[in-house]
PDB file of the backbone (N, CA, C, O) and the ligand in Angstrom, with CONECT records:
HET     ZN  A 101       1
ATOM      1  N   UNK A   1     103.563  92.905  99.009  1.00  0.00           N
ATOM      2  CA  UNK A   1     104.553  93.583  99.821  1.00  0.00           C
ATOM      3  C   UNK A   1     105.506  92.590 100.461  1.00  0.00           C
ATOM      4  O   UNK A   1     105.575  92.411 101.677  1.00  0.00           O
ATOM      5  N   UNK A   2     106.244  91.951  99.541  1.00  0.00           N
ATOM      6  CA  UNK A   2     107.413  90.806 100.421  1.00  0.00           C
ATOM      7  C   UNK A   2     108.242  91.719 101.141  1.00  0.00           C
ATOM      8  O   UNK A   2     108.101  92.942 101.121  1.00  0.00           O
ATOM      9  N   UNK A   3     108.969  91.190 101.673  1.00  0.00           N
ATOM     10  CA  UNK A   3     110.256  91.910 102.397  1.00  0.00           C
ATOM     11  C   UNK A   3     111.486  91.026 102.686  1.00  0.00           C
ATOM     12  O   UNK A   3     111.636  89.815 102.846  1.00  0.00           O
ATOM     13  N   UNK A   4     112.225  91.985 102.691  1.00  0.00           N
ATOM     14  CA  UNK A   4     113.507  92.104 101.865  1.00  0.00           C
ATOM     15  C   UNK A   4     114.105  90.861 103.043  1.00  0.00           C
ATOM     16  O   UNK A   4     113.709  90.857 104.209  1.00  0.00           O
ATOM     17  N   UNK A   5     115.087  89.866 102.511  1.00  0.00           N
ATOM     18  CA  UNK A   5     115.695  88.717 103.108  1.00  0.00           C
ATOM     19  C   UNK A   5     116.215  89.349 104.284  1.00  0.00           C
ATOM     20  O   UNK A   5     115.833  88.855 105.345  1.00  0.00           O
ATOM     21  N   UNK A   6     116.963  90.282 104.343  1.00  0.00           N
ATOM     22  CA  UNK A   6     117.720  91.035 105.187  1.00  0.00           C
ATOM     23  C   UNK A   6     116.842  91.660 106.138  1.00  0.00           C
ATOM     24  O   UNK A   6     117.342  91.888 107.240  1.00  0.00           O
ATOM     25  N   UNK A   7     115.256  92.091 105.897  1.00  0.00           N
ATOM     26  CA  UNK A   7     114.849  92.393 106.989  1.00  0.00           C
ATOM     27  C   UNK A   7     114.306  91.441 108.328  1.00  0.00           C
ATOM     28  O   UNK A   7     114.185  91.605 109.542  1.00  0.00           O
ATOM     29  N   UNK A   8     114.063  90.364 107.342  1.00  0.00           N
ATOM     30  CA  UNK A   8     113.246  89.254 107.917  1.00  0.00           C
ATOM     31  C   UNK A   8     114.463  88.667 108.763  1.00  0.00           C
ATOM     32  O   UNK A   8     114.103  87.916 109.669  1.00  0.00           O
ATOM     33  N   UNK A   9     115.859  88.871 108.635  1.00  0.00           N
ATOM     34  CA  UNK A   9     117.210  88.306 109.238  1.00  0.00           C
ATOM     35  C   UNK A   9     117.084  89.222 110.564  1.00  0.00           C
ATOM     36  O   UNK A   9     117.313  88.746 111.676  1.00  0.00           O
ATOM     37  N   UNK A  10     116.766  90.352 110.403  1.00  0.00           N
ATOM     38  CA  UNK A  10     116.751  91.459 111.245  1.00  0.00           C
ATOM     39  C   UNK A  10     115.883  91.251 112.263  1.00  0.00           C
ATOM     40  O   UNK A  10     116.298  91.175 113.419  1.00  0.00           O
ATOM     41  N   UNK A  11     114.312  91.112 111.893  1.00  0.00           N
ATOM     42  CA  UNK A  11     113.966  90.938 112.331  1.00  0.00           C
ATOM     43  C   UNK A  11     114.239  89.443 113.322  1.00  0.00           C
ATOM     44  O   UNK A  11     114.334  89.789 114.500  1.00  0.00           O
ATOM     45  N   UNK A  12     114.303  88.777 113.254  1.00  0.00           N
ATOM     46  CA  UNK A  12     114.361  87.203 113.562  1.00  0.00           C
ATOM     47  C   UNK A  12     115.864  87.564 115.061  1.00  0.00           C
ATOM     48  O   UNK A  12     115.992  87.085 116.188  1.00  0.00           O
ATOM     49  N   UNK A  13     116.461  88.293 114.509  1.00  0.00           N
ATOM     50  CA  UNK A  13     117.603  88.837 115.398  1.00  0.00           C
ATOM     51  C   UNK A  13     116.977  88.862 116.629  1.00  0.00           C
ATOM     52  O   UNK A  13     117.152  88.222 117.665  1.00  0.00           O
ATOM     53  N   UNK A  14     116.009  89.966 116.213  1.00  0.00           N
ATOM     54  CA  UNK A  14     115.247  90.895 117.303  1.00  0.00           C
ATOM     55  C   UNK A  14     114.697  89.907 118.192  1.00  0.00           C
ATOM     56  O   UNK A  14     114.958  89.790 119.389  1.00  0.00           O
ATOM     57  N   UNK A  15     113.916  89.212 117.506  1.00  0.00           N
ATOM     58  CA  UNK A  15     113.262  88.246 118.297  1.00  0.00           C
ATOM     59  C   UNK A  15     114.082  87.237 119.394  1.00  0.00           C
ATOM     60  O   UNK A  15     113.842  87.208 120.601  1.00  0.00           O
ATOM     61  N   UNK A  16     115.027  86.479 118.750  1.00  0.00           N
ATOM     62  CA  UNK A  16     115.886  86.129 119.559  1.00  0.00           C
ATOM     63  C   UNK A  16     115.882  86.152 120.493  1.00  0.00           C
ATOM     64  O   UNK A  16     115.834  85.225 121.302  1.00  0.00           O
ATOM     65  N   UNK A  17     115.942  87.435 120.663  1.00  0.00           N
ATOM     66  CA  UNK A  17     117.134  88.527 121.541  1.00  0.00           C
ATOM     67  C   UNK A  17     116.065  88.593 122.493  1.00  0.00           C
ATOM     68  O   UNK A  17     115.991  87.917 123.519  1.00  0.00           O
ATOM     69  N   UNK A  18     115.183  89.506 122.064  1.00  0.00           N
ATOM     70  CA  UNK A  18     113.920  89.680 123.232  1.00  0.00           C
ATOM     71  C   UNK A  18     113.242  88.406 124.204  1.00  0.00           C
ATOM     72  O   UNK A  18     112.668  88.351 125.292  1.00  0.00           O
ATOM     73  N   UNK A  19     113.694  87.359 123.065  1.00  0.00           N
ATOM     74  CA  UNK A  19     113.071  86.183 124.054  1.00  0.00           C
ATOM     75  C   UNK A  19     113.864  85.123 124.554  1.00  0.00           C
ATOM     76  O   UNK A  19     113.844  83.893 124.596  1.00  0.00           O
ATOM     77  N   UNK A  20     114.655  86.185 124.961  1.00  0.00           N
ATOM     78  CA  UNK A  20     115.837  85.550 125.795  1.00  0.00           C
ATOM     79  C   UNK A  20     117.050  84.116 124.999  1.00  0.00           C
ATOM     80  O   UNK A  20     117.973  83.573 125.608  1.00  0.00           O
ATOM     81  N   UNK A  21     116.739  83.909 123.927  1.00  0.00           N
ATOM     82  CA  UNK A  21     117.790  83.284 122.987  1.00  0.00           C
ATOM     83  C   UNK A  21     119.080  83.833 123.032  1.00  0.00           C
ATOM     84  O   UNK A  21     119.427  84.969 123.356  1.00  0.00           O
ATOM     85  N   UNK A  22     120.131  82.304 122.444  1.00  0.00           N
ATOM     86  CA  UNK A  22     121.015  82.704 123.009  1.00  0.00           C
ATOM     87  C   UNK A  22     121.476  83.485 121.019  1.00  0.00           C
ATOM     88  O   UNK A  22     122.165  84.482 120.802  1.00  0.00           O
ATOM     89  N   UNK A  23     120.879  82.689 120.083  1.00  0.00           N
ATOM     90  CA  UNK A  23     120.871  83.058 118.671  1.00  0.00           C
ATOM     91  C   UNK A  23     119.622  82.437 117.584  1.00  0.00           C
ATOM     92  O   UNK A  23     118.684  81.717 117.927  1.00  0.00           O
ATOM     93  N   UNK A  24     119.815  82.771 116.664  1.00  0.00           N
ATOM     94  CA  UNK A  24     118.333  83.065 115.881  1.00  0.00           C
ATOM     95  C   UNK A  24     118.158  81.539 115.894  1.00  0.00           C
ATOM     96  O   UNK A  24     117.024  81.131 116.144  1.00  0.00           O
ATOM     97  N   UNK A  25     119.327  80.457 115.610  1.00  0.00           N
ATOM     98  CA  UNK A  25     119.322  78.933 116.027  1.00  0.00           C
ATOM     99  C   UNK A  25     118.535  78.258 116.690  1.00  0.00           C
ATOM    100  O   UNK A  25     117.775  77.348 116.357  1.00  0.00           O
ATOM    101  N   UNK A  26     118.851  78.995 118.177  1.00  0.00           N
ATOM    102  CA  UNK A  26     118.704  78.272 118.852  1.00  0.00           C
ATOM    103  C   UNK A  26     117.049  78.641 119.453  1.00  0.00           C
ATOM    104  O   UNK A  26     116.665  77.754 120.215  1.00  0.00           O
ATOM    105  N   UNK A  27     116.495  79.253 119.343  1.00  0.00           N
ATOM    106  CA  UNK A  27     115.362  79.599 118.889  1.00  0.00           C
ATOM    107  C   UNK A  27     114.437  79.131 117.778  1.00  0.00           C
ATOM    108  O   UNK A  27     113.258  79.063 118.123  1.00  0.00           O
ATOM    109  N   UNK A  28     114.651  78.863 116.781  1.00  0.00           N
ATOM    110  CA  UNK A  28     114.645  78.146 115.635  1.00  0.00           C
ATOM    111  C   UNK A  28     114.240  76.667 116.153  1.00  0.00           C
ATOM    112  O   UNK A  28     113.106  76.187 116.151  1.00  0.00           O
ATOM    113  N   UNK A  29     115.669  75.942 116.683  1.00  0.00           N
ATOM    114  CA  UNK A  29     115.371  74.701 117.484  1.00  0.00           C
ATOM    115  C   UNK A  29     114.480  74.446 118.081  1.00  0.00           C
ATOM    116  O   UNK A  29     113.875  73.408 117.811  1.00  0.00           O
ATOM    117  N   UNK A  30     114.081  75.209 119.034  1.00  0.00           N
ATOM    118  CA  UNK A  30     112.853  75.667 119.839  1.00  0.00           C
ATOM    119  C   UNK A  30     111.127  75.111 119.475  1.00  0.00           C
ATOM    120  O   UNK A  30     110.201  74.362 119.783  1.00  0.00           O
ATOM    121  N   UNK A  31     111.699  76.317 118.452  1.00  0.00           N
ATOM    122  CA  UNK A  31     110.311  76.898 117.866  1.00  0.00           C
ATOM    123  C   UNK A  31     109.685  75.703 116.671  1.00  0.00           C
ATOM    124  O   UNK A  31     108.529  75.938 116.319  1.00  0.00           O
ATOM    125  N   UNK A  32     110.224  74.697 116.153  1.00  0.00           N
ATOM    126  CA  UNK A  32     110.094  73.677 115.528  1.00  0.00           C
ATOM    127  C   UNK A  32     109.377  72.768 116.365  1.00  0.00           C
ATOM    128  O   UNK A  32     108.207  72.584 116.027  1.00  0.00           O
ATOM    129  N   UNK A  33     109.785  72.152 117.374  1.00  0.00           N
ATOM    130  CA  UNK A  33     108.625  71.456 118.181  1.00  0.00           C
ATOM    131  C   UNK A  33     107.311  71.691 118.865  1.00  0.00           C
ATOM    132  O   UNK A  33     106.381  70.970 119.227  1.00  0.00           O
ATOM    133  N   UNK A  34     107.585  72.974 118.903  1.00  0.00           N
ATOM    134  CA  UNK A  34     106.001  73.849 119.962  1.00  0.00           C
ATOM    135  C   UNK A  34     105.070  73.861 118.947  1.00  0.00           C
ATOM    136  O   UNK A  34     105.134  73.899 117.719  1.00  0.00           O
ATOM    137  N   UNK A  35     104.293  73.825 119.669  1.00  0.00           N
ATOM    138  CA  UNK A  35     102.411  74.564 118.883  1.00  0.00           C
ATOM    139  C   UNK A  35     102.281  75.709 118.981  1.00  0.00           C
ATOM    140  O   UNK A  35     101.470  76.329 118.294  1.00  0.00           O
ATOM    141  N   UNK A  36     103.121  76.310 119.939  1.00  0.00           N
ATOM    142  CA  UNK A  36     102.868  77.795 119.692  1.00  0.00           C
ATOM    143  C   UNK A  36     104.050  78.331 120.453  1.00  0.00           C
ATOM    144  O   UNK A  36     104.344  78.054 121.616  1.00  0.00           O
ATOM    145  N   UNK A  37     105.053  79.605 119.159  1.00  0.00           N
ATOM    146  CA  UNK A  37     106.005  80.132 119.281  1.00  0.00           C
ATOM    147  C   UNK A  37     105.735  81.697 119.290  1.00  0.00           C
ATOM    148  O   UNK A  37     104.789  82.396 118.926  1.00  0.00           O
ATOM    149  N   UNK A  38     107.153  81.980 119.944  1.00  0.00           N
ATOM    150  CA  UNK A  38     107.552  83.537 119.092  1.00  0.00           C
ATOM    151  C   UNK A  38     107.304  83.905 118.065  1.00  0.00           C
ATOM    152  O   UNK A  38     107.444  83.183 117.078  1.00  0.00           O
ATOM    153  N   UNK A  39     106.823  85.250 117.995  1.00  0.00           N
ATOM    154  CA  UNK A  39     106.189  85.851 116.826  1.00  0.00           C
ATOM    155  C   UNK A  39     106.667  87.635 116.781  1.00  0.00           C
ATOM    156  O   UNK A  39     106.407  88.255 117.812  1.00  0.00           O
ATOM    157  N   UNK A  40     107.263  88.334 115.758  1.00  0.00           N
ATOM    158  CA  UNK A  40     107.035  89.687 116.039  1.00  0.00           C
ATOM    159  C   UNK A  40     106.662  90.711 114.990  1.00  0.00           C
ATOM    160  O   UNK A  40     106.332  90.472 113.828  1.00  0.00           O
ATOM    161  N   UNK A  41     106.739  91.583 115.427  1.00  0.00           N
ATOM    162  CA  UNK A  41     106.024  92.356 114.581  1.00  0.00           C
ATOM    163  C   UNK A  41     106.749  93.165 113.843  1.00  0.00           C
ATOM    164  O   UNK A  41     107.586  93.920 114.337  1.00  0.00           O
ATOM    165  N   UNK A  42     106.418  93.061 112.163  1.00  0.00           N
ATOM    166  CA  UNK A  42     107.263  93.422 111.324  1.00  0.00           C
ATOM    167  C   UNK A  42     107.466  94.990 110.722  1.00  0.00           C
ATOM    168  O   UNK A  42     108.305  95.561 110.026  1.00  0.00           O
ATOM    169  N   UNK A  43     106.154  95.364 111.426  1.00  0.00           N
ATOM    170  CA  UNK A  43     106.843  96.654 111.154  1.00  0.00           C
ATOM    171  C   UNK A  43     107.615  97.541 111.822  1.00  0.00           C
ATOM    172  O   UNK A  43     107.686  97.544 113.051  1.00  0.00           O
ATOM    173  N   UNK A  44     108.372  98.513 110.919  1.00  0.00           N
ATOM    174  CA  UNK A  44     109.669  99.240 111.112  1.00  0.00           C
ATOM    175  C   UNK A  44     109.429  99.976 112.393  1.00  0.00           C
ATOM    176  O   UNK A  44     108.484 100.672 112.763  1.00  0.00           O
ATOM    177  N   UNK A  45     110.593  99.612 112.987  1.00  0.00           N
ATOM    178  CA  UNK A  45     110.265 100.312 114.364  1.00  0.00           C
ATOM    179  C   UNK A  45     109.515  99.978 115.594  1.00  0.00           C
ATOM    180  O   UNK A  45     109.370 100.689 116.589  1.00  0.00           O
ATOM    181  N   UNK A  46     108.990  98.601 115.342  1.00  0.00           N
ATOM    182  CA  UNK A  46     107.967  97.949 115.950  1.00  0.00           C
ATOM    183  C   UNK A  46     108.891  96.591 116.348  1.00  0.00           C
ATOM    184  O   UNK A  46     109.476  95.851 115.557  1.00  0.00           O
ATOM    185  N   UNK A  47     108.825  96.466 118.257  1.00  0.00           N
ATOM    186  CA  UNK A  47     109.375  95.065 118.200  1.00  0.00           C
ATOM    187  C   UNK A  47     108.795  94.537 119.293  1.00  0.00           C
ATOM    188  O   UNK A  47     109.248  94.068 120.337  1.00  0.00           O
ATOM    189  N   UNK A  48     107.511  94.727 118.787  1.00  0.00           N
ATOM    190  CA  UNK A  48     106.087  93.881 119.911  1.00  0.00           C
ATOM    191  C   UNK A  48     106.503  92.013 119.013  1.00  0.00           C
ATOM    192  O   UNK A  48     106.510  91.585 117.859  1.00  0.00           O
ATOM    193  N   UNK A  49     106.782  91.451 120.397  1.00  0.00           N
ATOM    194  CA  UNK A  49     106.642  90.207 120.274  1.00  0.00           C
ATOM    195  C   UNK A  49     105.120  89.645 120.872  1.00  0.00           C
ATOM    196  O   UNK A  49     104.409  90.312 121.624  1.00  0.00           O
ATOM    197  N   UNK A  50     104.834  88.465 120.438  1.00  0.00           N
ATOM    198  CA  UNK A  50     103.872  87.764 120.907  1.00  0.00           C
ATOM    199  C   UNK A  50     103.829  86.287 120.822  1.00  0.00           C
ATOM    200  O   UNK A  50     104.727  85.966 120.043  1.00  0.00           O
ATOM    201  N   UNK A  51     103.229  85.272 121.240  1.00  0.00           N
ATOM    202  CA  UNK A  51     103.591  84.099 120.991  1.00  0.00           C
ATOM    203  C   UNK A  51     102.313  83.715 119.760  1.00  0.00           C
ATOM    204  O   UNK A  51     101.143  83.719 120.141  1.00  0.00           O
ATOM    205  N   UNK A  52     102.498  83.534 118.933  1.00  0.00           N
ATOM    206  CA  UNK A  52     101.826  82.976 117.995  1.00  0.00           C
ATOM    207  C   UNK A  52     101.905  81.367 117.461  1.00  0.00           C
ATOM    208  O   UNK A  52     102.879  80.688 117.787  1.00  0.00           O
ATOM    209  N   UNK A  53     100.529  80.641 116.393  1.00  0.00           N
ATOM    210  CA  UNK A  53     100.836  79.615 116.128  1.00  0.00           C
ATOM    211  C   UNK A  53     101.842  79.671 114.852  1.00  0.00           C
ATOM    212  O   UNK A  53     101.985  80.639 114.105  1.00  0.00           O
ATOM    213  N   UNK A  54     102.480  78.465 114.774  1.00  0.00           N
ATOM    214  CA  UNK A  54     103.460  78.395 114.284  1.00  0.00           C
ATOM    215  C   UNK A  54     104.083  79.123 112.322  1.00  0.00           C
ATOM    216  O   UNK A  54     105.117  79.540 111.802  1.00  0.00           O
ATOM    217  N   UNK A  55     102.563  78.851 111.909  1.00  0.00           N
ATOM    218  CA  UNK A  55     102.677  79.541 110.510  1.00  0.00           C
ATOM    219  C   UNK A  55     101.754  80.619 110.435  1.00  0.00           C
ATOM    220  O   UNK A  55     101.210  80.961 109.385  1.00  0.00           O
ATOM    221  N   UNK A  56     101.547  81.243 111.715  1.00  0.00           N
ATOM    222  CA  UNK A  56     101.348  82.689 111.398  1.00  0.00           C
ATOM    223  C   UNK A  56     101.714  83.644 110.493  1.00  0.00           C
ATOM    224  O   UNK A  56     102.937  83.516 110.440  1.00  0.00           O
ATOM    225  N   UNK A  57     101.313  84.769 109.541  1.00  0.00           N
ATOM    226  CA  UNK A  57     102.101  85.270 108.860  1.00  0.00           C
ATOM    227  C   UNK A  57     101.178  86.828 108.916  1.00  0.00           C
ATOM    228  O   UNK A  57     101.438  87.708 108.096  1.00  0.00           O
ATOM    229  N   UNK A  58     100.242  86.992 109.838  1.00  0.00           N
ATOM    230  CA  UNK A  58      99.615  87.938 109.942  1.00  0.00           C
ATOM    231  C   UNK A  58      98.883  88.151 111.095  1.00  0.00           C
ATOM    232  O   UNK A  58      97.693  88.404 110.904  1.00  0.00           O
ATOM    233  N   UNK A  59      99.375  88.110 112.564  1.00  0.00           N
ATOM    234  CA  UNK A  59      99.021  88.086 113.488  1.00  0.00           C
ATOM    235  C   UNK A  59      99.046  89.330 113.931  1.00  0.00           C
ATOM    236  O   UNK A  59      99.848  90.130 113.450  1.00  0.00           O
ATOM    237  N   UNK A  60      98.179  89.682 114.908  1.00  0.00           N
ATOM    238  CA  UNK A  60      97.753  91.088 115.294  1.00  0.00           C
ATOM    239  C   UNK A  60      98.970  91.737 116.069  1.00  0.00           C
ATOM    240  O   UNK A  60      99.538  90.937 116.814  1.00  0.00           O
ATOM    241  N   UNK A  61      99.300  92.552 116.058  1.00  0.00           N
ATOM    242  CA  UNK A  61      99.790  93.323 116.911  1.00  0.00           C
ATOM    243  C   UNK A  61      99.350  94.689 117.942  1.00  0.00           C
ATOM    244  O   UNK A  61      99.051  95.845 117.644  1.00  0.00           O
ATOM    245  N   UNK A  62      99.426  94.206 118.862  1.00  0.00           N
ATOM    246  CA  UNK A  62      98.895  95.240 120.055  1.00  0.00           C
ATOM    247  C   UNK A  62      99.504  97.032 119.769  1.00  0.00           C
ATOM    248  O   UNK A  62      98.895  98.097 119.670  1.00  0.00           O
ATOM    249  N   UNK A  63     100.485  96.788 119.729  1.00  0.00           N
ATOM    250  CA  UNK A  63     101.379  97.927 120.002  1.00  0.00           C
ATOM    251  C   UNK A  63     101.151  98.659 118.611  1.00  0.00           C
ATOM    252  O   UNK A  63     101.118  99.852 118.911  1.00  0.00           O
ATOM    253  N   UNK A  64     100.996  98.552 117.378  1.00  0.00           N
ATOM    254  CA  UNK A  64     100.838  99.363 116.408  1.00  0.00           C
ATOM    255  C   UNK A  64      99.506  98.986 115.915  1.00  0.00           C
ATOM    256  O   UNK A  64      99.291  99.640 114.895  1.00  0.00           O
ATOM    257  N   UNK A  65      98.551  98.239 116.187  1.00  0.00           N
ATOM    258  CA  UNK A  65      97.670  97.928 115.407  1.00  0.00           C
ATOM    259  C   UNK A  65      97.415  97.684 114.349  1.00  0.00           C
ATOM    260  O   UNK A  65      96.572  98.402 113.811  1.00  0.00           O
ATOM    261  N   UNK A  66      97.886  96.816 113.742  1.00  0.00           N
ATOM    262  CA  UNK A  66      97.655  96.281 112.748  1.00  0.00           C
ATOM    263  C   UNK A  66      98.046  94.693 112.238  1.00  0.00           C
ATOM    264  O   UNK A  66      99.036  94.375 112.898  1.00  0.00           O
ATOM    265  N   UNK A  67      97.809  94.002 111.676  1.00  0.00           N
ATOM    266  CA  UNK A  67      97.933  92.393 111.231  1.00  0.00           C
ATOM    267  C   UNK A  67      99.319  92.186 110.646  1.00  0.00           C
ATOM    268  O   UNK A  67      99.466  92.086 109.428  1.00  0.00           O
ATOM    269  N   UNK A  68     100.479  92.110 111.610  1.00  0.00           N
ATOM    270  CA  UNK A  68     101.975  92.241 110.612  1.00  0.00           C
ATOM    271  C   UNK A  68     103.045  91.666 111.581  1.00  0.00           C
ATOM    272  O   UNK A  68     104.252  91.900 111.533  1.00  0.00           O
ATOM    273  N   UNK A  69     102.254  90.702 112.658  1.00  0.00           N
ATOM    274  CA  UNK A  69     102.987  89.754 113.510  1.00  0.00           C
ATOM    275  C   UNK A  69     103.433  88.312 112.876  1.00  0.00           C
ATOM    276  O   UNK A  69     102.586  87.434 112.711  1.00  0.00           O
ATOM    277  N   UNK A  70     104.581  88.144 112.585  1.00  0.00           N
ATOM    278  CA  UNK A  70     105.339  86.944 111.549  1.00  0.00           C
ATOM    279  C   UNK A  70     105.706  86.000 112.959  1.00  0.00           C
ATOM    280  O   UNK A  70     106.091  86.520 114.006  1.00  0.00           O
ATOM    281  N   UNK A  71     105.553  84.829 112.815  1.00  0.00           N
ATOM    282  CA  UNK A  71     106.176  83.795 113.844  1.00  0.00           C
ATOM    283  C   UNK A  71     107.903  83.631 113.157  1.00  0.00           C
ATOM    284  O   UNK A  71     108.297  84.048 112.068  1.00  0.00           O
ATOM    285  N   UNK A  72     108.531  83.039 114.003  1.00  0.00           N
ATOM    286  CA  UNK A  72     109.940  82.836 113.856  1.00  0.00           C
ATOM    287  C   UNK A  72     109.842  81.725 112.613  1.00  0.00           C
ATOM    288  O   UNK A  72     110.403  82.101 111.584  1.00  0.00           O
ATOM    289  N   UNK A  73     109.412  80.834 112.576  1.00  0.00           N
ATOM    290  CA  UNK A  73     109.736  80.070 111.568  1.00  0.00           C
ATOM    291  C   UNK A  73     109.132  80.606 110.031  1.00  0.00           C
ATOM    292  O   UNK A  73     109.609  80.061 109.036  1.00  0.00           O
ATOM    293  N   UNK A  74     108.276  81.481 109.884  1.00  0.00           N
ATOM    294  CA  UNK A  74     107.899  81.966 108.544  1.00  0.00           C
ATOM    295  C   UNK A  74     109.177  83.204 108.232  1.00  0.00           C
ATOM    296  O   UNK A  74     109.457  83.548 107.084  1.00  0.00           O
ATOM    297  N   UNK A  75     109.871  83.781 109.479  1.00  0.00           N
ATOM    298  CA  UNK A  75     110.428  84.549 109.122  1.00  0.00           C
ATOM    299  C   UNK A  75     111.864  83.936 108.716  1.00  0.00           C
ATOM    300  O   UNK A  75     112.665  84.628 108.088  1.00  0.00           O
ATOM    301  N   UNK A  76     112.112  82.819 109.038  1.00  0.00           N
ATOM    302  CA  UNK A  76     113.132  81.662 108.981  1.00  0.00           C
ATOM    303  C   UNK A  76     112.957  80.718 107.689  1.00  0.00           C
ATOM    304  O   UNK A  76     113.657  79.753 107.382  1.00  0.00           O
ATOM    305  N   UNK A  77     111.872  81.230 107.029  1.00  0.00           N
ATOM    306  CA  UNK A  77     111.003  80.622 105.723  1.00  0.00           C
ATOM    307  C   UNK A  77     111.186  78.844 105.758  1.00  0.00           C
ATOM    308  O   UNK A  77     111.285  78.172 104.732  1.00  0.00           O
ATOM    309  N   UNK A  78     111.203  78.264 107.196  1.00  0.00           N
ATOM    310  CA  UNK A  78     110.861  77.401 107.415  1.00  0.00           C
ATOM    311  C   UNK A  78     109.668  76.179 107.372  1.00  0.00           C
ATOM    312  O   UNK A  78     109.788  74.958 107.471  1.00  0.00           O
ATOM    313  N   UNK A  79     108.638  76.918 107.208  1.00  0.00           N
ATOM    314  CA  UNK A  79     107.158  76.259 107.022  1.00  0.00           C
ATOM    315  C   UNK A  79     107.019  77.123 105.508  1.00  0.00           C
ATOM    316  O   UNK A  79     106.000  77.013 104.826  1.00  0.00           O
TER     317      UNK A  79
HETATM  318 ZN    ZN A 101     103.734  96.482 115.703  1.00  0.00          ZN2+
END
């Protein structure tokens, strides 16, 4: 079940945004030096953030229950 470049852009938006960024960049910048970043949750309709480790690609999410919390840099296909 990949997902689509455009959602993962979308998503990554979201995140941003929620965590007070000024753009997906500068967040990005961020999130490259920490041990543990922003993370959210990819499913539709769902924009539970959490801080996760950095190559998360299946981290829990509270709010819908289920394993589909992406950190910023996997969604940035950075790591
Ligand atoms: Zn969720």
């Amino acid at each position: 079940m990949g997902q689509e470049p455009t959602e993962r852009v979308a998503n990554l938006k979201a995140l941003a945004e929620l965590e007070g960024y000024e753009s997906v960049e500068a967040l990005l910048e961020v999130a490259q030096f920490d041990c543990v970043i922003p993370g959210i949750c990819t499913t539709a309709g769902c924009t539970y953030t959490v801080e996760v480790e950095p190559d998360q690609r299946e981290g829990f999410c509270e709010a819908c229950g289920t394993s589909t919390v992406q950190s910023a840099l996997v969604l940035a296909e950075r790591i």
